[in-house]
N, C-alpha and C positions, 0 to 999 in steps of 0.2 A: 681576689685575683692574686692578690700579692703572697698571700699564704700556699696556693697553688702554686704558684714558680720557686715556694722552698722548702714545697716538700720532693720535688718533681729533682731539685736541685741537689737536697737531701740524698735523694735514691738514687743518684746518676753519682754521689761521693761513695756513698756503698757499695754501690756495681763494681765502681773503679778499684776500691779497696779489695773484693774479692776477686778481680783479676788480678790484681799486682802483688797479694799475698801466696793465690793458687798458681802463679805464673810454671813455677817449676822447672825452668833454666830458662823456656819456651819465649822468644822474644816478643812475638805477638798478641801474647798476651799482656804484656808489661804498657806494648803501646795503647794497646787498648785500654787498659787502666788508667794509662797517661789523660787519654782523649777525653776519655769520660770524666776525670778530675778537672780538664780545662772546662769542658763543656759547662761542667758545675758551679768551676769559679766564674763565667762569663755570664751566666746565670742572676750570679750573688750580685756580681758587680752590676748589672745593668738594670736590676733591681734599686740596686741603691743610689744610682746617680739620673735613678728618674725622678723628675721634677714631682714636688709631692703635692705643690698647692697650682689651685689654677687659677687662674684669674677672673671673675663672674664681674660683668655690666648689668645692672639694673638698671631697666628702662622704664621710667612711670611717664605714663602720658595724663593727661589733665583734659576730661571733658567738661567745658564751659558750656552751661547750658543757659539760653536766653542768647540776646545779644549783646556780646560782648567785642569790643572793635579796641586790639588792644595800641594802636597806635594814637586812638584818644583817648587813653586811659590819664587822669591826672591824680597828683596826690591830693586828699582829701583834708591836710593839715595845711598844705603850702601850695599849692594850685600848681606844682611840679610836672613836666611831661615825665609819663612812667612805661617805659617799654615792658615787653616779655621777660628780660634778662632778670626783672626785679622783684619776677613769682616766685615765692617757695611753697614746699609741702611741708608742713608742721604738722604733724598729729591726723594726718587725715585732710585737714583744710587748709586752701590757698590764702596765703599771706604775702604780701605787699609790704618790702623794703622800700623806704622812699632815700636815695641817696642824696637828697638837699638837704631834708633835715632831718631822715634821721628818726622820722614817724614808719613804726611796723602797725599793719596792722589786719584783719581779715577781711580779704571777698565776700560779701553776702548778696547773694540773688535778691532780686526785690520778689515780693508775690504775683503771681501770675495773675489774679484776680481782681 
């Protein structure tokens, strides 16, 4: 897209250049060359004072499967109550920050069987 509005920008400096060189005393000519040179600089300029980056949220959601009830979750080092706030995703797998002391460590599903 960006290339398209400078060649398109390009062409419309050209235009302008062949009216205000072929003008031949002819005012209308001259404005017209004018118009077209603005048109081109407005072009350039709103090209370049658009924002280049955008800003992307990544949403991972985290399906727990089995029962898992996370307001009795405890920590496994310290018998600590462990909210949601204290899930991470590492590598693919949920991990447990324990803020009392301090113990990381991984979610593992028990077997179904």
């Amino acid at each position: 897209m960006k290339t398209v509005i400078y060649i398109i920008a390009a062409a419309l400096l050209f235009l302008g250049l062949i009216f205000i060189v072929g003008m031949q005393g002819q005012l209308g000519r001259l404005i017209v060359g004018v118009v077209l040179w603005g048109a081109a600089g407005a072009l350039i300029y709103m090209m370049r004072m658009r924002p280049t980056q955008t800003q992307v949220t990544h949403v991972q959601k985290i399906d727990l499967t089995g029962d898992v009830s996370l307001e009795q979750m405890k920590c496994q080092s310290c018998g600590g109550a462990l909210g949601k706030e204290y899930l991470t995703v590492k590598a693919g797998a949920i991990f447990v920050d324990c803020p009392y002391c301090g113990a990381s460590y991984q979610i593992e599903e028990a077997p179904k069987w």
